[in-house]
N, C-alpha and C positions, 0 to 999 in steps of 0.2 A: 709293354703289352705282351710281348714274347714272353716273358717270367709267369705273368698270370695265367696267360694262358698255357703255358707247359707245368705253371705247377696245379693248374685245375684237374691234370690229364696225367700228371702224377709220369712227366717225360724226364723229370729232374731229382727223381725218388731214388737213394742207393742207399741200403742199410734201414729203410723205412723212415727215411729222413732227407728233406729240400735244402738244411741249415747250406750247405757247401756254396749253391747257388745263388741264398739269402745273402750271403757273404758278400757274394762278388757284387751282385747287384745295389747293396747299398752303398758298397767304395765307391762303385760307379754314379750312385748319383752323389753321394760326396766329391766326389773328381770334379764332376759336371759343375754342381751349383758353385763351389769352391771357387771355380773358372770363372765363372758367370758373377758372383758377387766380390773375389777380386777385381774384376774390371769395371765393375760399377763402382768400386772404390776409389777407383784410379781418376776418378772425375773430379773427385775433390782435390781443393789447392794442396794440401798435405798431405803424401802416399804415405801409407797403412805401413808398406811392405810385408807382407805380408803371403806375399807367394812362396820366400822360403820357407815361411812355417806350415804353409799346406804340404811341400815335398817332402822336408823330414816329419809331421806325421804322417804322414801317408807309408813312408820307413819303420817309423818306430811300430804302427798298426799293422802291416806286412811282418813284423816282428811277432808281433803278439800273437797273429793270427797261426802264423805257422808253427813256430819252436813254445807256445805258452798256453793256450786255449787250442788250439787244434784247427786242421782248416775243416775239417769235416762237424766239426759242432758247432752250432749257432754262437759266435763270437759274440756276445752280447756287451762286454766290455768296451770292444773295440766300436759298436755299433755306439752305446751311449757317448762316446768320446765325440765320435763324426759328426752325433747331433749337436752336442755344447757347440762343439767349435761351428758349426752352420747357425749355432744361435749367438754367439757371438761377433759373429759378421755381420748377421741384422742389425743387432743392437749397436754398432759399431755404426752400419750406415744409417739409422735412426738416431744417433747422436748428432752427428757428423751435420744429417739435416737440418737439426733445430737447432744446431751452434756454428753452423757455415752463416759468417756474415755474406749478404749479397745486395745488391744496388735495385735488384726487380724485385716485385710482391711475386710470391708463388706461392700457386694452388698448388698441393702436394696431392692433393682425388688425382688431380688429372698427368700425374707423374706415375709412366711406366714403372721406372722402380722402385715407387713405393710401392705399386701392387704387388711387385716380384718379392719383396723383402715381406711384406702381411702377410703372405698365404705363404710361403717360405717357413716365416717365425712360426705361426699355429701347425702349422705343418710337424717343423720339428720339436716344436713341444709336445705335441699330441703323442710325434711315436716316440720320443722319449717317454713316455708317462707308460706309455705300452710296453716299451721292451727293459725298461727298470722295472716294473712290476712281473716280468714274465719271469724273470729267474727265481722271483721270489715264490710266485705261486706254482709253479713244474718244480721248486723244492718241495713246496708242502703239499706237492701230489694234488693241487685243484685244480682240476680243467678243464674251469669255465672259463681260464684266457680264451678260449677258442672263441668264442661269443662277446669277449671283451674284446680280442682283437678284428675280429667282425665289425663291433660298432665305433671302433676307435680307429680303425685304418679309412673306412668308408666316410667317414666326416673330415678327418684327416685331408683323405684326396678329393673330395667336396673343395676345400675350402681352397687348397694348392691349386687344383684347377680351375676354380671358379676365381681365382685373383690372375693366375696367369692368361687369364683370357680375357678380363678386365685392362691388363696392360698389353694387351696385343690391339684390344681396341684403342686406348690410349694411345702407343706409340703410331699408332695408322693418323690419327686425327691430328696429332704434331706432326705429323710430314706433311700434312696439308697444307 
């Protein structure tokens, strides 16, 4: 909410450009979910392992960002990469679901982290579809991204939040 709000008010603007603090703030929710869907990993009888491949990317993107694309320009490389690998932790716990043998029937609606991982997956498909498309079109000088990333960020966070608040009801009505 900070980011939005300082980059509406233009508090995060140096050189006529936010990329720097775009930056930081999508490592950060890479950081975050990375966290958050390793450890919903870790519920399964077979660990992922999968924590050290979040640390050394998180090195190699620290790499690129600084010595290779620049910290001051919208990393876009480094940003598609954050999303595969955030879509591949889905896909990972959406396998995992429907090939973990188990002894009980499960509703999976009523399973907090299938909502985390839906709105998660659409999540970062959507901004992947936005920020692989963005290099392309700020090369050929079109810039109606402005308006694509308008309607593709806003249904994006729709959909993220409107799942993560779906598992927040969930996990309330399991502790019951």
């Amino acid at each position: 909410m900070f980011y939005e709000f300082g980059s509406l008010y233009n508090w995060f603007t140096v050189n006529h450009s936010n990329a720097w603090i775009t930056n930081i703030t999508i490592t950060i929710f890479f950081v975050f979910y990375s966290w958050l869907l390793n450890s919903i990993l870790k519920k399964f009888k077979r660990p992922t392992g999968t924590n050290n491949l979040v640390v050394l990317f998180i090195l190699i993107l620290t790499v690129v960002t600084i010595f290779i694309q620049g910290f001051w320009i919208l990393d876009t490389y480094a940003i598609l990469a954050q999303f595969i690998w955030l879509v591949i932790l889905t896909c990972t716990f959406f396998y995992r679901t429907i090939n973990e043998p188990t002894d009980q029937k499960i509703e999976i609606i009523k399973l907090p982290d299938f909502w985390i991982n839906t709105g998660l997956l659409f999540f970062c498909l959507a901004e992947f579809l936005f920020y692989a498309s963005y290099a392309y079109m700020a090369m050929r000088k079109n810039y109606h991204y402005y308006v694509f990333f308008v309607v593709i960020s806003n249904i994006a966070n729709l959909i993220l939040y409107s799942s993560l608040a779906i598992s927040f009801v969930c996990f309330r009505t399991m502790r019951r």
